[in-house]
C-alpha positions as CSV (number, residue, x, y, z in Angstrom):
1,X,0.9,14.6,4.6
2,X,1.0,17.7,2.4
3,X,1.8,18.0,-1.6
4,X,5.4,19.5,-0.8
5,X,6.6,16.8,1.0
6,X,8.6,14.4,-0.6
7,X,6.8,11.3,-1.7
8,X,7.4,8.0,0.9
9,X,9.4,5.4,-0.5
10,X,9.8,2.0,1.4
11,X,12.5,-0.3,-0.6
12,X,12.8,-4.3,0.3
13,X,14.5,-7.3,-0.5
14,X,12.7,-10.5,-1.0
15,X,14.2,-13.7,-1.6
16,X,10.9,-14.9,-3.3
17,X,10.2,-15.5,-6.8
18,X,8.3,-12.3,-8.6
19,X,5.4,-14.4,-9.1
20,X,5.2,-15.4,-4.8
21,X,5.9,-11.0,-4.2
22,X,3.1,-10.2,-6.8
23,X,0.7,-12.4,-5.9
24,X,1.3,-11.2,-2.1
25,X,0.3,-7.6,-3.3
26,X,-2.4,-8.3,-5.3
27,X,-4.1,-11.4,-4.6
28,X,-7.0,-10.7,-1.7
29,X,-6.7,-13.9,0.3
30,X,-2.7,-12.9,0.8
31,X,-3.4,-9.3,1.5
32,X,-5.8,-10.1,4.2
33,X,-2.9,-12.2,5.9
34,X,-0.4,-9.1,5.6
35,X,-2.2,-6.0,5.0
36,X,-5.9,-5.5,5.7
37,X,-7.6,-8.4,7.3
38,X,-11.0,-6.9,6.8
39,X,-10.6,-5.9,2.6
40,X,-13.3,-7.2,1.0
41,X,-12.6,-7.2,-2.4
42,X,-9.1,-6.5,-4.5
43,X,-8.7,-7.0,-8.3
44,X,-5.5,-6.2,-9.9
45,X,-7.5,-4.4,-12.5
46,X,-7.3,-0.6,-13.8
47,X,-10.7,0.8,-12.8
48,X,-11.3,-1.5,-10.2
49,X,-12.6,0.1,-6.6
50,X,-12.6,-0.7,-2.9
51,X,-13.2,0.1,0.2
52,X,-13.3,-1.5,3.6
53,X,-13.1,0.6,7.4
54,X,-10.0,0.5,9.8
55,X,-10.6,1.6,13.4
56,X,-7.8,4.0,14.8
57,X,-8.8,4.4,18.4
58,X,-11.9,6.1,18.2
59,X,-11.9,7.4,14.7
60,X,-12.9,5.4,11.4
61,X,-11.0,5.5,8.3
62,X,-13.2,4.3,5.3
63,X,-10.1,3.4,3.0
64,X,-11.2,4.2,-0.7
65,X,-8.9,2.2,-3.1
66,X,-8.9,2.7,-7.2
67,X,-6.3,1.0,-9.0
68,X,-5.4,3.5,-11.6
69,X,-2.7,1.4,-13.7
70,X,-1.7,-2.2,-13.8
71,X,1.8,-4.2,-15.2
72,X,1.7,-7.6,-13.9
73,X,4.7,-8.9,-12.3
74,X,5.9,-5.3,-12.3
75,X,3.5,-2.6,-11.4
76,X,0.6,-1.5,-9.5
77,X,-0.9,1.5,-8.8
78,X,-3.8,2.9,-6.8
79,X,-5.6,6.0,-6.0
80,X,-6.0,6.1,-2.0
81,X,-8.0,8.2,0.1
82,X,-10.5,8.2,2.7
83,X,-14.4,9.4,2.9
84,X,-15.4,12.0,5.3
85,X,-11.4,13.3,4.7
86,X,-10.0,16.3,2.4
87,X,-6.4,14.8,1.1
88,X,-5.2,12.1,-2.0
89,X,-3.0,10.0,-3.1
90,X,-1.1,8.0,-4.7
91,X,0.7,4.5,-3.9
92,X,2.9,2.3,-6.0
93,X,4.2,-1.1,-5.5
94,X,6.6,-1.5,-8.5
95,X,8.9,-5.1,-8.5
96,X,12.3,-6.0,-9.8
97,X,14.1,-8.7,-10.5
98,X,17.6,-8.4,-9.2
99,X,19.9,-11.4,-8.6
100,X,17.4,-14.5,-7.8
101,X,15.8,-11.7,-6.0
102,X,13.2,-9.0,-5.9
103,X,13.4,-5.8,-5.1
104,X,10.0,-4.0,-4.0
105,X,9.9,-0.4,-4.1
106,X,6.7,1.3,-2.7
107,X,5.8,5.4,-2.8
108,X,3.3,6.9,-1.6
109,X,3.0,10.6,-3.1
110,X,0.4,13.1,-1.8
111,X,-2.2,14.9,-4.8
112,X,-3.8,16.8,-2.2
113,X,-2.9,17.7,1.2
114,X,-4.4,15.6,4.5
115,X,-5.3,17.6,7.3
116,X,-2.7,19.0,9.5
117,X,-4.7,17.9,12.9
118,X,-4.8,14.2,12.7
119,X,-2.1,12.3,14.0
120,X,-2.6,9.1,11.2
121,X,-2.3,11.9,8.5
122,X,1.2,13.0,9.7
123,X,4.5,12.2,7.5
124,X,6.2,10.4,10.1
125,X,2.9,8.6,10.7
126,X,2.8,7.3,7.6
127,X,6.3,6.5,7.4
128,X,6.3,4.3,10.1
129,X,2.8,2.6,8.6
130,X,4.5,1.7,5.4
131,X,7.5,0.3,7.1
132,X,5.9,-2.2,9.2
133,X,3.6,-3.4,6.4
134,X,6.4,-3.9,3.9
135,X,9.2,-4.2,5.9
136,X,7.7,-6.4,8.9
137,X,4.6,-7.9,7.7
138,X,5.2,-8.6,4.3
139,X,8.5,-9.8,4.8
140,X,7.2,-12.1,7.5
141,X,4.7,-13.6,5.5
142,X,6.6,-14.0,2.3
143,X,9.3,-15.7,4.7
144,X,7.2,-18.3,5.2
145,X,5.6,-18.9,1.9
């Protein structure tokens, strides 16, 4: 993922109340269910940090979450990068209310570029990680809430 690409936007339909899609994306015991099992910690709080490690293969990604700007019910925001990595950015999960329904908009736009030789770092890579967790996993769990 490089700074001139456009940034990744996943859109979905929920047929949840606001309060069950924002408490999915920011509440820890939900997010282990649909996102990261092994998160630790997760405040929906601006300064508030993270970190846990995901295994791809043989490499380890230490995940380095900051959330940089919070509107409950609507908007959060967190800086995302990993250790040991040159590249940052930025994700959004922003919510609205749209005919009994919610819409969920995520982007993910790159500050600095990844490097260009790890497969996890390429665009369609990353594509293809935000649609399953939003558009497979969250929508599976929130189906069954």
């Amino acid at each position: 993922m490089k700074t001139n690409d456009e940034p990744i936007i996943v859109e979905q339909i929920f047929d949840n109340s606001i309060e069950e899609v924002w408490t999915a994306i920011t509440g820890l015991d939900q997010m282990k269910q649909w996102f990261f099992d092994n998160i630790e910690s997760f405040k929906p709080e601006i300064g508030f940090e993270t970190q846990f490690d995901v295994y791809s293969g043989e490499r380890l990604f230490r995940h380095l979450w900051k959330i940089t700007e919070v509107v409950p019910m609507k908007k959060i925001k967190y800086n995302w990068k990993y250790e040991g990595f040159e590249g940052d950015s930025f994700v959004i999960f922003e919510l609205f209310e749209e005919n009994k329904q919610v819409r969920l908009n995520l982007s993910c736009e790159v500050v600095e570029d990844f490097p260009s030789n790890i497969p996890e770092f390429e665009r369609a890579s990353c594509i293809g990680g935000w649609n399953y967790f939003i558009k497979e996993r969250l929508m599976a769990f929130l189906s069954n809430a």
